[in-house]
C-alpha positions as CSV (number, residue, x, y, z in Angstrom):
1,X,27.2,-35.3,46.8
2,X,25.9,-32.5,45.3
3,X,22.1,-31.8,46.4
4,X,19.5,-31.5,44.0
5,X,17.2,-28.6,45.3
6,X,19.1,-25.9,43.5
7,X,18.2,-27.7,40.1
8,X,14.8,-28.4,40.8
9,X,14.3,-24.7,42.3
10,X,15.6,-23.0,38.8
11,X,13.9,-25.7,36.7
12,X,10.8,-24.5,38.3
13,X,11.4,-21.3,37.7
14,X,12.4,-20.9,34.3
15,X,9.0,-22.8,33.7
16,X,6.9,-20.3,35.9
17,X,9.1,-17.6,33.9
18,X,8.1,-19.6,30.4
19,X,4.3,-19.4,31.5
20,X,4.4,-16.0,32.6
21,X,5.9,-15.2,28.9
22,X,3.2,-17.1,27.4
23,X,0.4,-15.6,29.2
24,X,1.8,-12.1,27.9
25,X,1.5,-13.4,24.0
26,X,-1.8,-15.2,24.6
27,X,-4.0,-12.2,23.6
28,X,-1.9,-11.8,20.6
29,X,-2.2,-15.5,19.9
30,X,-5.7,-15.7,20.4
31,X,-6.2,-13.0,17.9
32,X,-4.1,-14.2,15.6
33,X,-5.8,-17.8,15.2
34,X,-9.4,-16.4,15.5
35,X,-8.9,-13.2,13.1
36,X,-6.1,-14.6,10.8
37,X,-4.9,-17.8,10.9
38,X,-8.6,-19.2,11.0
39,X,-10.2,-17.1,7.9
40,X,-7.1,-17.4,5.7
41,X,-7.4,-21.6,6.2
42,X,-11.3,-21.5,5.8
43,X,-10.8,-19.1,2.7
44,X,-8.0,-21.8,1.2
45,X,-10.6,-24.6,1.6
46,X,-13.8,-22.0,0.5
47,X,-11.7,-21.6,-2.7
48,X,-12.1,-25.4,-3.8
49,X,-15.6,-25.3,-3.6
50,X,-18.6,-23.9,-5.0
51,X,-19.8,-22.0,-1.6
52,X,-22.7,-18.9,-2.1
53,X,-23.2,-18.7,1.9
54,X,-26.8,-20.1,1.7
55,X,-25.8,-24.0,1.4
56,X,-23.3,-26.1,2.4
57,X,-20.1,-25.8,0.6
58,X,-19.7,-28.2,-3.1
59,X,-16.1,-29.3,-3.6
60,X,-15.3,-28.4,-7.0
61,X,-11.6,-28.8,-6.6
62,X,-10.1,-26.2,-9.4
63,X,-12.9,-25.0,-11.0
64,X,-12.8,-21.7,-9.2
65,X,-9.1,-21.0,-10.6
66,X,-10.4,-22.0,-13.8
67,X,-13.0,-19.7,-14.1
68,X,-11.0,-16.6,-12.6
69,X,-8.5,-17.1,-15.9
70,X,-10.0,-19.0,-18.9
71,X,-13.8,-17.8,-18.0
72,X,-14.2,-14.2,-16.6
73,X,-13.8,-11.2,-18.4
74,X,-13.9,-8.7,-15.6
75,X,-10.9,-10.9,-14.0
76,X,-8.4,-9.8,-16.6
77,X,-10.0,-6.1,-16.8
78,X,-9.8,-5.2,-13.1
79,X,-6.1,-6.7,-12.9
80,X,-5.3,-4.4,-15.9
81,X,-6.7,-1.5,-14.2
82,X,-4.9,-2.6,-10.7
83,X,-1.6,-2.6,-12.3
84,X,-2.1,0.8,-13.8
85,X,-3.3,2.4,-10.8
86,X,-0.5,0.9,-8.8
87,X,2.5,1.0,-11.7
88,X,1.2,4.9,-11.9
89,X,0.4,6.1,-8.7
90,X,3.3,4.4,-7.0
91,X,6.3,5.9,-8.2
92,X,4.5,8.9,-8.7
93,X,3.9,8.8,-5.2
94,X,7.3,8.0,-3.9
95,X,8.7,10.4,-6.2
96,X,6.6,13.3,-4.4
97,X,7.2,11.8,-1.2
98,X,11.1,12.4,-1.9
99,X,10.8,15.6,-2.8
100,X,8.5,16.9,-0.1
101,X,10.9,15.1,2.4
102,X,13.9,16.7,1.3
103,X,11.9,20.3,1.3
104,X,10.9,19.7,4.8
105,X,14.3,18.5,6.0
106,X,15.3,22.6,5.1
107,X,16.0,25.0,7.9
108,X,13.2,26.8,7.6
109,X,10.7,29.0,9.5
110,X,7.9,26.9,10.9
111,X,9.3,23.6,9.8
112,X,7.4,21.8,11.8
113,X,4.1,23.3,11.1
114,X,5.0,22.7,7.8
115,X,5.2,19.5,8.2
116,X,2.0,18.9,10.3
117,X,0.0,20.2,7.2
118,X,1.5,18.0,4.3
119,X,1.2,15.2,7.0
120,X,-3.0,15.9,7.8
121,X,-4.0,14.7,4.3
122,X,-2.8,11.1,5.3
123,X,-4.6,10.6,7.7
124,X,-7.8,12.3,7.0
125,X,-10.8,9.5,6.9
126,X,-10.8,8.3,3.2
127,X,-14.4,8.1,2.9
128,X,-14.5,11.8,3.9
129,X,-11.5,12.7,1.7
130,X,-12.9,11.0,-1.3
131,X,-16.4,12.9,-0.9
132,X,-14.3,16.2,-0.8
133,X,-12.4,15.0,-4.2
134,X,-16.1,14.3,-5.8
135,X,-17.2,17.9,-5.2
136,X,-13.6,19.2,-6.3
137,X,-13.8,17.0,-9.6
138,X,-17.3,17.5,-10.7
139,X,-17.6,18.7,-14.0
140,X,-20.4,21.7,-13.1
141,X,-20.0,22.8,-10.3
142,X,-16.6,21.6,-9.0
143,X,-13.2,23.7,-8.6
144,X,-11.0,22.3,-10.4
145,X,-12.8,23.1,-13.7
146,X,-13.9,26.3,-12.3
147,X,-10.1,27.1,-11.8
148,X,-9.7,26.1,-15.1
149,X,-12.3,28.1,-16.4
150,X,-10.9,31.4,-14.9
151,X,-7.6,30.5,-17.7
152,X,-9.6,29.8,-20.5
153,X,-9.3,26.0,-20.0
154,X,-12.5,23.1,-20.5
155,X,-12.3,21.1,-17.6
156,X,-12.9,17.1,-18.7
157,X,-15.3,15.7,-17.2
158,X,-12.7,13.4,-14.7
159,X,-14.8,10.7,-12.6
160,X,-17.6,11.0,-15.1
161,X,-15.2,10.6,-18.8
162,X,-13.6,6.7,-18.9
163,X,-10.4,8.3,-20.3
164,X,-9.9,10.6,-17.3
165,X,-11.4,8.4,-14.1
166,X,-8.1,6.3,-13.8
167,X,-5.9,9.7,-13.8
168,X,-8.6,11.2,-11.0
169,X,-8.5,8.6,-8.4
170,X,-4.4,8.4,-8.9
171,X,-4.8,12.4,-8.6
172,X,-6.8,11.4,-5.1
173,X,-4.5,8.9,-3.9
174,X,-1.7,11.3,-4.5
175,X,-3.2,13.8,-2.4
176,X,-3.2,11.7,0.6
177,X,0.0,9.9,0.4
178,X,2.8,12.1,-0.7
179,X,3.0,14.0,2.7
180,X,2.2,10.3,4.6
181,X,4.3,7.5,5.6
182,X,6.5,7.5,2.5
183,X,7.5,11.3,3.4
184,X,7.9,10.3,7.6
185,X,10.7,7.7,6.1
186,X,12.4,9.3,3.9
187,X,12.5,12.1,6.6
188,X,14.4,9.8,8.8
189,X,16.3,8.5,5.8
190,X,17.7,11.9,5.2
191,X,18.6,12.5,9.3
192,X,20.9,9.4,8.4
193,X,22.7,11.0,5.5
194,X,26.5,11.9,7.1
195,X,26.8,15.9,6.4
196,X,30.2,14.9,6.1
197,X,29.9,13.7,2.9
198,X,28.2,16.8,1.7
199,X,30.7,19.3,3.0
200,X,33.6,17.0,1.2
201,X,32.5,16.6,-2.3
202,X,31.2,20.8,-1.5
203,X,35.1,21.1,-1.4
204,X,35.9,18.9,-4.4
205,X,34.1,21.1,-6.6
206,X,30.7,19.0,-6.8
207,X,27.5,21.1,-7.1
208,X,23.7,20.6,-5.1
209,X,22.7,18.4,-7.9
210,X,25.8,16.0,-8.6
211,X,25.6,15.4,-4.5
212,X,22.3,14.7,-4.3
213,X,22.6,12.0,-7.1
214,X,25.6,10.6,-6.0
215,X,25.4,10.9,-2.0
216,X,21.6,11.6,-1.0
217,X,20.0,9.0,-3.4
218,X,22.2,6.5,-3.2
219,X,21.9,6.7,1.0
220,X,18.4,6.6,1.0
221,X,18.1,3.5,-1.6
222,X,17.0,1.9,1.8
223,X,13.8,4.0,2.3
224,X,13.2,4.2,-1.6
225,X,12.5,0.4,-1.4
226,X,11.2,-0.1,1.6
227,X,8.6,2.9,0.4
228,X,8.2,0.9,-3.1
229,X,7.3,-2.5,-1.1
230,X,4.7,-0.8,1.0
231,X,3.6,1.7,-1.6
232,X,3.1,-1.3,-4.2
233,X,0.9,-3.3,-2.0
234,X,-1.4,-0.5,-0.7
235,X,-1.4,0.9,-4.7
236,X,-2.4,-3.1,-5.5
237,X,-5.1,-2.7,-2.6
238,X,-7.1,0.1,-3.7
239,X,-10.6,-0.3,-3.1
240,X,-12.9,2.5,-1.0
241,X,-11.8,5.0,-2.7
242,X,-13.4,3.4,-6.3
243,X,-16.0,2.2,-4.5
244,X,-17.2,5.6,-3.0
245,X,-16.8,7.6,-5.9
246,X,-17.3,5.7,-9.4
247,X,-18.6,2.2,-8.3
248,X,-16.1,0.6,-10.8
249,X,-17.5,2.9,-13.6
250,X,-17.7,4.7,-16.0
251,X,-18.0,1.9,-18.3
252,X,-15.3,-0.2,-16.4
253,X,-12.5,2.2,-16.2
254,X,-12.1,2.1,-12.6
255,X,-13.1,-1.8,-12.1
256,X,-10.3,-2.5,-10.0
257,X,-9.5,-6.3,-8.9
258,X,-10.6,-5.6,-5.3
259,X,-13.5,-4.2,-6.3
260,X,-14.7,-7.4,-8.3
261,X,-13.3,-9.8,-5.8
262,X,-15.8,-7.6,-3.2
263,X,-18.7,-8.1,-5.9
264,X,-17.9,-11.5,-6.1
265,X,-18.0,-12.5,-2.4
266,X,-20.4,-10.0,-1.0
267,X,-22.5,-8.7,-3.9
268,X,-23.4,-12.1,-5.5
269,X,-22.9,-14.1,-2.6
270,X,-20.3,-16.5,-4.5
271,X,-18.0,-17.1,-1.6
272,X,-16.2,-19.8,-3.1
273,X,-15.1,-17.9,-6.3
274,X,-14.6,-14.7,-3.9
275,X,-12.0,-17.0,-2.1
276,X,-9.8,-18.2,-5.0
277,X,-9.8,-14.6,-6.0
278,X,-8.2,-13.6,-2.8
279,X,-5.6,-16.4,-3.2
280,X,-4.9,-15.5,-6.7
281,X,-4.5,-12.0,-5.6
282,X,-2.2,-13.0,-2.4
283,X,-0.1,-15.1,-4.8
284,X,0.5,-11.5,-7.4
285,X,1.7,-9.3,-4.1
286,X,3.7,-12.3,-3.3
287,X,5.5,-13.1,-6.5
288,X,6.1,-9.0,-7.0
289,X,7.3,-8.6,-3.4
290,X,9.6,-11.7,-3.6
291,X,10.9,-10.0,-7.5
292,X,11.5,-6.7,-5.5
293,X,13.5,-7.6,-2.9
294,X,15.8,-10.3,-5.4
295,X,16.2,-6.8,-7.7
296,X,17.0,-5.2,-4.3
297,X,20.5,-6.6,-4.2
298,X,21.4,-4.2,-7.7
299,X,20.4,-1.1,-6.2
300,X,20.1,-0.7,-2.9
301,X,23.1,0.5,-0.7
302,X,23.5,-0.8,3.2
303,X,25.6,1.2,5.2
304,X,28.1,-1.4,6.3
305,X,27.6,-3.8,3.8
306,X,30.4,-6.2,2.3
């Protein structure tokens, strides 16, 4: 008869080993019902009611959705200006990114100091970095129109003229994320690019540009969307930077939807409307992410993909 000790003894032990793995995920648990879990199910019921913080919550089931698309102006105005901040600045961004990647990825003198300053933009404190653009964009004193003076050029009047705020902040948000993140992948995307490849269609007669079209691009697909994903939802995101330099203004131009949903919540104290903008907002990153990745599947090349 076969005893039963050995059974019992790794029994125990895969339990002691279970508890052990749990009490290394706890703090991450913990955090993540406290700081995420818990505000995004209070914000989902906060959305059904009519909630301004100083009384007890009114369910109003609806009403809040309602109002965000049949009854509020500024609803439909900041999500215009959102899209054309993002649908602008994105692949304007990305575009940049590419090119600074592939101009970094030279052997070159100093690469690496090189790279160090196009990265330091990125990571400068945006607060800080906006203050800087305000200076650079002011229409009397700042350098960019005194730069533009010195060729005989009338600077506009950027975060001040409603035609010309949009273009500034994208001009902003350009400056501190073409030498970012987006740059860093498509760095590593082209360390994964076979030379290989290069030297053979060298030899078949096919010039800088035709390879770079057919071989780099197509190999770095992969970073190109993973650098549209993240770009989209940060571009969707934008917030401090219109908050610190325009306040939404002039006249609306730079109104974005975070901006309002901020006013909403924390400016008027209308938690409850604040929340279903939020969820409306979650649901638009959603439903693009989810069309993004479905496009993927036409354009975007796996290594070792059937």
């Amino acid at each position: 008869m076969v005893s039963s000790v050995p059974r019992q003894h790794s029994h125990s032990l895969r339990r002691r080993k279970a508890l052990l793995g749990y009490l290394y995920i706890s703090p991450f648990l913990l955090g993540f019902v406290l700081f995420i879990l818990g505000p995004a199910v209070a914000s989902a019921y906060f959305s059904l009611t009519d909630y301004n913080i100083l009384s007890t919550p009114d369910f109003v089931g609806l009403a809040n959705y309602q109002k965000a698309f049949a009854g509020d102006n500024l609803f439909w105005l900041s999500l215009g200006n959102t899209l054309y901040y993002a649908l602008i600045g994105v692949p304007l961004s990305i575009a940049g990114a590419l090119g600074c990647a592939i101009l970094l990825n030279q052997k070159i003198m100093a690469r690496a100091a090189f790279r160090t300053m196009f990265f330091l933009p990125s990571i400068t404190p945006i607060v800080a970095s906006t203050l800087l653009w305000i200076w650079i964009l002011n229409p009397e004193f700042g350098l960019l129109n005194y730069v533009l003076s010195l060729v005989g050029v009338q600077g506009p009047k950027w975060l001040g003229s409603p035609d010309w705020a949009k273009p500034s902040l994208i001009l902003m948000y350009l400056w501190g994320s073409v030498g970012g993140g987006a740059m860093i992948i498509f760095l590593a995307g082209l360390q994964g690019v076979p030379a290989e490849l290069h030297e053979s269609a060298a030899i078949d007669g096919a010039n800088a540009w035709n390879r770079f079209l057919n071989i780099t691009i197509p190999m770095l697909t992969p970073s190109i969307f993973l650098n549209l994903v993240l770009g989209l939802i940060s571009g969707l995101r934008v917030f401090t930077v219109a908050f610190v330099a325009t306040n939404g203004g002039p006249a609306y131009a730079t109104y974005f939807f975070m901006l309002h949903l901020f006013n909403q919540a924390f400016q008027y104290l209308e938690m409850g409307y604040g929340s279903a903008l939020a969820w409306i907002f979650t649901v638009i990153v959603l439903i693009l992410t989810i069309i993004q990745f479905r496009l993927s599947d036409r354009w975007v090349y796996y290594a070792g993909k059937d």
